[in-house]
C-alpha positions as semicolon CSV with decimal commas, in nm:
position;residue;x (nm);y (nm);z (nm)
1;X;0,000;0,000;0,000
2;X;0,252;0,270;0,050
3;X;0,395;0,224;-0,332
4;X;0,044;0,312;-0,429
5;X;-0,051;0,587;-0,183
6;X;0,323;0,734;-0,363
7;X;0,171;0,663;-0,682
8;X;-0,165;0,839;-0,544
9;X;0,053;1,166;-0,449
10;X;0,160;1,200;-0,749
11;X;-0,194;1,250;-0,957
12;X;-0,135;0,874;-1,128
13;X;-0,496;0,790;-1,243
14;X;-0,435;0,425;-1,257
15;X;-0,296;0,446;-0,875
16;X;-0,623;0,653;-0,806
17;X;-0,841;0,428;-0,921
18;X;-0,749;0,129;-0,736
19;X;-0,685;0,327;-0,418
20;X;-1,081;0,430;-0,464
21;X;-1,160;0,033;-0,529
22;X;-0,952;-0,021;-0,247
23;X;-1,128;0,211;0,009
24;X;-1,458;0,118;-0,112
25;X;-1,454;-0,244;-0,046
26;X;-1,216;-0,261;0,200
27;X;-0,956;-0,430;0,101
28;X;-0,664;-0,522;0,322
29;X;-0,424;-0,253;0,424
30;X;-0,646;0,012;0,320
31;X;-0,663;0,223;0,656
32;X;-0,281;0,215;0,667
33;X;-0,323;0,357;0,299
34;X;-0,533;0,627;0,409
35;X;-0,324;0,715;0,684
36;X;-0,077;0,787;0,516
37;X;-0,277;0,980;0,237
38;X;-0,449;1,197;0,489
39;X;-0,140;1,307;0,627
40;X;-0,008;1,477;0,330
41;X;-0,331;1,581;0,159
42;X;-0,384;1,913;0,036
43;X;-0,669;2,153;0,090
44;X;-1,004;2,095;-0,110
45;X;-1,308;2,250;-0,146
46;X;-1,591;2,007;-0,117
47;X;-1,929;2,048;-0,314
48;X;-2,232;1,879;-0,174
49;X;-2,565;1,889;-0,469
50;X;-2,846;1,744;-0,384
51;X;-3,245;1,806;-0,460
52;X;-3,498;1,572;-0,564
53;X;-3,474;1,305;-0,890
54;X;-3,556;1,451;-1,182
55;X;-3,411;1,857;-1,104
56;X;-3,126;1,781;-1,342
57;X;-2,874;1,763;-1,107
58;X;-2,621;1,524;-1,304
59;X;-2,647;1,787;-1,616
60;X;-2,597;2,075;-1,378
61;X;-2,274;1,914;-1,227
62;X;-2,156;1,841;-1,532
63;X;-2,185;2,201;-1,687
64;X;-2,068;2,310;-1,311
65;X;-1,771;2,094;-1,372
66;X;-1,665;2,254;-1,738
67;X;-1,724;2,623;-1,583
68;X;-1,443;2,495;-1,338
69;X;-1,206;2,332;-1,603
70;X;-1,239;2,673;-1,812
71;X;-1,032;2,858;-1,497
72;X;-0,790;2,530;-1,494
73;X;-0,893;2,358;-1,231
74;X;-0,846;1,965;-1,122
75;X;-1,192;1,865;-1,033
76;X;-1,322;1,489;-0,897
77;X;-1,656;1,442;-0,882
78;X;-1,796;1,115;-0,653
79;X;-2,158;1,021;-0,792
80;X;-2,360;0,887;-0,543
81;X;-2,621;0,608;-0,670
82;X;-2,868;0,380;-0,548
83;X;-2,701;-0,015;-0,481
84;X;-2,802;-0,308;-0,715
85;X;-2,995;-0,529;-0,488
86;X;-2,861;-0,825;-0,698
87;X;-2,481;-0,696;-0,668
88;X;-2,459;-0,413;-0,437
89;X;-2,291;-0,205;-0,680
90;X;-2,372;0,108;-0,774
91;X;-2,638;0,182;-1,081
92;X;-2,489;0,438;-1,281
93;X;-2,822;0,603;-1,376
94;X;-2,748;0,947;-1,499
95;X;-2,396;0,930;-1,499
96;X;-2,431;0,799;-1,857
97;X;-2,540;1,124;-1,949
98;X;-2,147;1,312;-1,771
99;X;-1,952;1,431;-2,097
100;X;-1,681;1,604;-1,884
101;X;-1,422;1,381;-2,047
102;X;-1,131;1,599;-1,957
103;X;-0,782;1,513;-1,838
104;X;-0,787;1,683;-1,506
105;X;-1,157;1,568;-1,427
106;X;-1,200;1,216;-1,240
107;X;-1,561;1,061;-1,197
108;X;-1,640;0,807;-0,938
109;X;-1,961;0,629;-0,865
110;X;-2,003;0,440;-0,580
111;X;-2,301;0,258;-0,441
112;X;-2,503;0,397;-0,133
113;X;-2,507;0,017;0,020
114;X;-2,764;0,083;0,207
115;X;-2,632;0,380;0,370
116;X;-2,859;0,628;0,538
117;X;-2,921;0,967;0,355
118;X;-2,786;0,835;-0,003
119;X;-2,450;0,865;0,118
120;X;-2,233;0,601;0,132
121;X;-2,008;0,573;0,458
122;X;-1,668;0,507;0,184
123;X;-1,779;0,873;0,045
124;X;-1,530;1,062;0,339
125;X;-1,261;0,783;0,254
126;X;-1,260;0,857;-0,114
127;X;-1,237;1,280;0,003
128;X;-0,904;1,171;0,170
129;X;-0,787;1,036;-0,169
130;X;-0,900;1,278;-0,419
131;X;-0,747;1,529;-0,152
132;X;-0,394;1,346;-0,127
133;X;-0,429;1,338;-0,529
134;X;-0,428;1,721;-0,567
135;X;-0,823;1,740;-0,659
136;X;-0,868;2,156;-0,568
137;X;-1,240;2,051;-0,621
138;X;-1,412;1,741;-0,485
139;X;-1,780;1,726;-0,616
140;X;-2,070;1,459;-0,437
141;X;-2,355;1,439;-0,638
142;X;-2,604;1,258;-0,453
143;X;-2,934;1,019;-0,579
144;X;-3,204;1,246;-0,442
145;X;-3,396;1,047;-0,213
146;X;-3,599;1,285;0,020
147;X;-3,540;1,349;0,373
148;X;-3,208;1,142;0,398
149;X;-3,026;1,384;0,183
150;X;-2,921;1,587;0,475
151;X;-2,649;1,381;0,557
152;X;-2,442;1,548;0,248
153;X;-2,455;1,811;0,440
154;X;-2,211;1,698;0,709
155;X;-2,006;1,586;0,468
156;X;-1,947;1,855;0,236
157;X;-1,781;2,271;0,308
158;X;-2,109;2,398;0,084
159;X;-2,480;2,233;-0,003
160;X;-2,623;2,338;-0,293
161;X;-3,018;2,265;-0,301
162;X;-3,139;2,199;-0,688
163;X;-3,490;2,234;-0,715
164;X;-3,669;2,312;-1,042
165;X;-4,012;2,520;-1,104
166;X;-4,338;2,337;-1,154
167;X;-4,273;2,048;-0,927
168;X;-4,383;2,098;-0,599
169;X;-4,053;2,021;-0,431
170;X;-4,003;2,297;-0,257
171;X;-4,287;2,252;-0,027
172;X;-4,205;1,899;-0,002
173;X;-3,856;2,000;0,091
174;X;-3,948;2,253;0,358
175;X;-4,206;2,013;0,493
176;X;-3,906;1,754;0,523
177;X;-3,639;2,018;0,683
178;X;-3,409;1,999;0,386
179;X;-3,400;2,370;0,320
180;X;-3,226;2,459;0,623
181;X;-2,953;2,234;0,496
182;X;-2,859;2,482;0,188
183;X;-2,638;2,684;0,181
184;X;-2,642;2,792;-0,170
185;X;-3,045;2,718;-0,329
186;X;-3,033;2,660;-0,722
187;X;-3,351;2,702;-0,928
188;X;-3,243;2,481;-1,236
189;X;-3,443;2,456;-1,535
190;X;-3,556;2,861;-1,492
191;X;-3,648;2,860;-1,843
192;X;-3,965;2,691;-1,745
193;X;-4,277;2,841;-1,686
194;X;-4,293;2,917;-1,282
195;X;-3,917;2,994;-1,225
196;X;-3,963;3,329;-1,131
197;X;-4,278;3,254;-0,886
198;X;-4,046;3,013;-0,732
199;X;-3,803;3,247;-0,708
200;X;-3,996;3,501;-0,511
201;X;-4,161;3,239;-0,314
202;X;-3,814;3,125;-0,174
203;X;-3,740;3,467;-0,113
204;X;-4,061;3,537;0,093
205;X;-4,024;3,189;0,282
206;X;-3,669;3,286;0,370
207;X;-3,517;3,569;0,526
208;X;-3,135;3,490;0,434
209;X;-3,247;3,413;0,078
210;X;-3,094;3,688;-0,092
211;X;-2,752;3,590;-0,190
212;X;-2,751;3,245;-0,209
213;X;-3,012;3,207;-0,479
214;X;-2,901;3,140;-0,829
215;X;-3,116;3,048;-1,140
216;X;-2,984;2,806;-1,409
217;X;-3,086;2,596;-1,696
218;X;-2,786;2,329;-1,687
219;X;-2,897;2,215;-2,063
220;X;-2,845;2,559;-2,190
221;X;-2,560;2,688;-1,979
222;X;-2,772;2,987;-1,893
223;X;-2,675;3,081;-1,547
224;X;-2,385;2,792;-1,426
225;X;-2,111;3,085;-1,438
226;X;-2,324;3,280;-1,217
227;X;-2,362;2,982;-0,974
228;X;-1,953;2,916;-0,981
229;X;-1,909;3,318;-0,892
230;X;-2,201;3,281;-0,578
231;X;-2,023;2,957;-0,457
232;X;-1,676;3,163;-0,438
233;X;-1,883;3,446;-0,305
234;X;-1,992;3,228;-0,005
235;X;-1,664;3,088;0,067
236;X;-1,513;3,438;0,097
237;X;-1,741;3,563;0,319
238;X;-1,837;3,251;0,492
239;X;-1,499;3,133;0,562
240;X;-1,447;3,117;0,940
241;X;-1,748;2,922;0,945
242;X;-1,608;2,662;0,672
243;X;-1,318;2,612;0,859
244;X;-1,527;2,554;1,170
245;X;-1,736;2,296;0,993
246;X;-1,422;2,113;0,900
247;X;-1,399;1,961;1,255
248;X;-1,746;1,829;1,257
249;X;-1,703;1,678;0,895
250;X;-1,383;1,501;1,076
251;X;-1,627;1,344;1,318
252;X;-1,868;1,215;1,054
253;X;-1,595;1,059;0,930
254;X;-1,459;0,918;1,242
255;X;-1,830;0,801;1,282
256;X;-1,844;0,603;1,017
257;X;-1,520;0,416;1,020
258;X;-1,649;0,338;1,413
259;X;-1,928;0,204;1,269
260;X;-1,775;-0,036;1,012
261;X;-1,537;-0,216;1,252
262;X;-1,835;-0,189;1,569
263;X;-2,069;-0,375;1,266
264;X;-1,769;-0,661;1,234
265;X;-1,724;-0,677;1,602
266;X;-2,109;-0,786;1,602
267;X;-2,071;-0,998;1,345
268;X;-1,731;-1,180;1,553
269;X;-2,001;-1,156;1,886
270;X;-2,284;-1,350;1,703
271;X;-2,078;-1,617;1,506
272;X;-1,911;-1,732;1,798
273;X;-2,241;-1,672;2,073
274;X;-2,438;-1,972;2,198
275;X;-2,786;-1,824;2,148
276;X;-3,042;-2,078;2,160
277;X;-3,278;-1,966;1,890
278;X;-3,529;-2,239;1,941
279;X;-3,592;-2,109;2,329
280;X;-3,653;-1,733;2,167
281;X;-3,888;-1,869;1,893
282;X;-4,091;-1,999;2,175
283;X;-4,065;-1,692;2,396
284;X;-3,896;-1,864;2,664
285;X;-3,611;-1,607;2,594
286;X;-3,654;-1,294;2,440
287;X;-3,400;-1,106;2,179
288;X;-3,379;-0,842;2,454
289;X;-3,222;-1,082;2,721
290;X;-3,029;-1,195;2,496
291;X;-2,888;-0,878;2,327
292;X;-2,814;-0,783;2,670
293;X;-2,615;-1,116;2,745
294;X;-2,420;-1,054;2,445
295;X;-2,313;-0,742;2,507
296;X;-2,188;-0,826;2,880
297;X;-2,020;-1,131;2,741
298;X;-1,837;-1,024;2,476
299;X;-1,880;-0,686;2,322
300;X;-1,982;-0,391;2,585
301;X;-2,052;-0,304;2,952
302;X;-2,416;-0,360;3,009
């Protein structure tokens, strides 16, 4: 692992690739590999999008993305997508429909596997890598799945909320919470009829609206440079507060590798338990009693 996380250091795609593989299934050796990538990774800026199916999201990032590579800069974007339930890898979806084909872009999908808020737990792994890489912007595009999107927000320095005019989202989003999550609120596809109600709806729902709403149409290009100018806007001015956020994105990310290797201690406790199954199919035990067994035996203080 430490040839490759050399390799990784110095922007080799091949070396990227499999250090990605690596991280997201675990392979042996890979937390010693992302050790020693943390340590000498470079400052990123992280972009969280997110908004319900349909908003165009996938066409937005990838116009976002060009808009980027115009001013010369090394972009990775990780595209979040629903799990196969057959293979439990990801389902590219949209991603088919990415053209940034450039040298200094690098798209990942990985598969959500299940994890809560369309995020999968390998996504704060694979930051560490495209950051040890040299990747000035790292890009999650998430699957849009309702109230479980606000877990890109601990993950990511900005949120943009996509939303487009027409749909009724936006009340379903502010029913669900997911507006406070924003920090920058994109109305894509505002060459439809109702962009500009939508607009002045947000505004009225939301007193901190003003600066931090862009229209776009991502098919046209209409409005994308605009939304790359806001989102350098915010991190000038909002920059003390990025760097604060930085130590709770740490702890997401601390979270989840707890997580993995508390879920394989469980799996160690219950292989090698003597639970008598038969005695809690007939009630004569109860899961309860013997969840709390198990952990005095051989996992936690009860």
């Amino acid at each position: 692992m430490k040839n490759l996380a050399e390799q990784v250091l110095k922007s080799d795609l091949l070396s990227i690739s499999r250090a990605l593989s690596a991280v997201e299934n675990r392979k042996e050796g890979y937390l010693d590999l992302l050790d020693q990538l943390y340590k000498k990774g470079k400052q990123s800026k992280v972009l969280g999008f997110t908004g319900a199916p349909g908003v165009g999201k996938s066409t937005l990032v990838d116009i976002y993305v060009s808009e980027l590579v115009k001013k010369n800069k090394k972009v990775a974007v990780i595209a979040v997508d629903p799990s196969s339930p057959f293979s439990g890898g990801a389902i590219l979806g949209d991603r088919i429909r990415m053209q940034s084909s450039y040298d200094n872009v690098f798209i990942r999908s990985v598969a959500t596997r299940g994890a809560m808020g369309g995020v999968s737990d390998s996504v704060f792994n694979m930051i560490v890598v495209f950051r040890a890489a040299g990747y000035e912007y790292i890009i999650i595009e998430t699957v849009g799945v309702g109230q479980n999107e606000i877990s890109i927000s601990r993950l990511s320095d900005l949120t943009l909320l996509v939303m487009n005019p027409g749909s009724g989202d936006d009340i379903q989003m502010m029913k669900a919470g997911i507006m406070e999550i924003g920090d920058v609120f994109v109305i894509n596809k505002c060459d439809h009829e109702g962009a500009d109600e939508l607009e002045a709806f947000l505004k009225s729902s939301f007193i901190d609206m003003n600066g931090k709403l862009v229209k776009t149409s991502a098919k046209s290009g209409l409005g994308v440079d605009k939304l790359v100018e806001l989102v350098e806007s915010v991190y000038v001015n909002e920059n003390e507060k990025i760097k604060q956020k930085s130590k709770s994105i740490l702890k997401e990310g601390l979270k989840y590798l707890l997580l993995h290797e508390t879920s394989m201690k469980v799996d160690e406790v219950l292989n090698n338990a003597n639970v008598s199954l038969d005695d809690v199919v007939n009630a004569s035990k109860s899961p309860y009693s013997e969840m709390k067994r198990l952990l005095k035996g051989g996992f936690l203080k009860w």
